[in-house]
N, C-alpha and C positions, 0 to 999 in steps of 0.2 A: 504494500500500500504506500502509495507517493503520500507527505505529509505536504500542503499545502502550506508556503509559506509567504503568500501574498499580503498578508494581514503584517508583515511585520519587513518592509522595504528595508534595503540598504540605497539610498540615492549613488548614483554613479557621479563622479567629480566635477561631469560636464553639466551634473542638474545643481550642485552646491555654490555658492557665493564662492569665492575665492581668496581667501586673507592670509596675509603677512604677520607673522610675529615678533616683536622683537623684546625680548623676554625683561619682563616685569615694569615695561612701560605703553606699550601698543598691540594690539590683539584687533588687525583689522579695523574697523570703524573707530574704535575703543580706545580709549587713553585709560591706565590702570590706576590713575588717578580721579577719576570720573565720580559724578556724585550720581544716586539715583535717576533725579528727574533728566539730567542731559543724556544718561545711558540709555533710556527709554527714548528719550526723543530722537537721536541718530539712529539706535537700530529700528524706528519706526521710520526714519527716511530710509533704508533699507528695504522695507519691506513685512519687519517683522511689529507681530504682535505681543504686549505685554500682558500677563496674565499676574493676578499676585496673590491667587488664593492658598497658596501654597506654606507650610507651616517648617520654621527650625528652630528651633531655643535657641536664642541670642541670635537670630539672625534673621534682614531683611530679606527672603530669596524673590527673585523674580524670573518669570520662565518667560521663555520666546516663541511662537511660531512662526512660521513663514506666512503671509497670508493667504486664506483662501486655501489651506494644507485641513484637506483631511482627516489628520491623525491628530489624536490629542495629544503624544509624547511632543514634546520641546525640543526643538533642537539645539539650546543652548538656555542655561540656569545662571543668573547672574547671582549672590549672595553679597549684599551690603553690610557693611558696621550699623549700629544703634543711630550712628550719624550722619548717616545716606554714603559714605564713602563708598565704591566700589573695591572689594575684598578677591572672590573669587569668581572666575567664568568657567563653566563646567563646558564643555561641546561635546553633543550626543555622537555617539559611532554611526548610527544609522542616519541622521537626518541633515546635522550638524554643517556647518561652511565646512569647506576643505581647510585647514590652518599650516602654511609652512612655515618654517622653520630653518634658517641656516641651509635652504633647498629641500629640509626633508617635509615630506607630506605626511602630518601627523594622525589625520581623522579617517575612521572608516576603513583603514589597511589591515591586511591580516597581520597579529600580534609578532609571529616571528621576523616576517621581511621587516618590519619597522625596529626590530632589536638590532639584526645586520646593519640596518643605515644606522644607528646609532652608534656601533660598534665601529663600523668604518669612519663618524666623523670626529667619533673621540681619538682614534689613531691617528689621523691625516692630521688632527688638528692638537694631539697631544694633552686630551683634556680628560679626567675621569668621568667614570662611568657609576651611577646611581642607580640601586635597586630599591623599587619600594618593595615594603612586605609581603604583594603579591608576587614577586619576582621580573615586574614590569623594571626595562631600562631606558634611562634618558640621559642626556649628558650633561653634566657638573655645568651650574648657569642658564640651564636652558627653563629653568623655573615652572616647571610644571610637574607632573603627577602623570603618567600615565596609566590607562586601564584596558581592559579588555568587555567588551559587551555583546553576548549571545545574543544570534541570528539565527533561529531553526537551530542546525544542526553544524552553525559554524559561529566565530567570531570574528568580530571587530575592534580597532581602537576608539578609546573615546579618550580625552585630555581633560587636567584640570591645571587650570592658569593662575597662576598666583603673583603678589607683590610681597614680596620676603625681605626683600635688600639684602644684608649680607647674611642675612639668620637666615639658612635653610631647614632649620627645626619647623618652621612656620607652615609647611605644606601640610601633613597629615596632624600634627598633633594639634594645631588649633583649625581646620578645615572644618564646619559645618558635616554634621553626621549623614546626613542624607547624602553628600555626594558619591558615595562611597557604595551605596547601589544601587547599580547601572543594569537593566534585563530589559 
């Protein structure tokens, strides 16, 4: 029996917006300095919709759709401080912009080739290499979090972007709990 997995897309790269990172200041449209209100209104000149009913202790979260999308999943969850500042931007595997990265294409790839490019540019570029506790890799300064998110009967990557400055402790141990699962 085929298992039907239409209910659950992976967008191919040429249907996702397209953005630039440049780690721990700009994420595409996005300044990581950004307060609430302007983070909703640029990615509303984008395209996307803000939804806010979404709940995290100590945290303002806001989700995005694309407009006129179908699906209720988000393709990208922004989480605020108490004081509208923008903290963290989660991007969905499935739905999410494409986000690169120093050339690599972080969203929506399968978990292994995305460890190779990382591997390759922390050599070429002589920089360490960072494992989160799932055993996802990314490379020292690249300021993110990476995950893995089941599709059917396979996975995806999905990213978690953060403002840390020189404290890397700042990704998982103070990260809003929700982001942490991706399905």
């Amino acid at each position: 029996m085929e298992m039907d997995t239409g209910m659950r897309p992976v967008l191919p790269d040429t249907e996702r917006d397209q953005w630039n990172y440049l780690p721990g200041r700009i994420l595409g449209p996005l300044r990581m300095d950004m307060h609430q209100e302007e983070a909703i209104a640029v990615l509303a000149a984008h395209g996307f919709t803000a939804k806010t009913d979404g709940y995290s202790p100590g945290w303002d979260p806001v989700r995005f759709a694309k407009e006129g999308s179908p699906l209720s999943q988000a393709a990208l969850e922004c989480y605020f401080y108490a004081d509208g500042e923008l903290a963290y931007v989660q991007v969905d595997g499935r739905l999410g912009p494409q986000v690169t990265c120093e050339g690599i294409r972080l969203i929506g790839r399968l978990p292994s080739q995305l460890a190779q490019e990382m591997e390759a540019h922390a050599t070429k570029h002589d920089t360490d290499l960072r494992f989160s506790p799932t055993g996802d890799i990314s490379c020292d300064g690249f300021q993110l979090e990476l995950g893995a998110q089941r599709v059917g009967d396979r996975v995806v990557s999905w990213a978690l972007f953060f403002v840390a400055g020189d404290d890397h402790s700042n990704t998982r141990d103070n990260a809003p709990e929700a982001v942490w699962y991706r399905w």
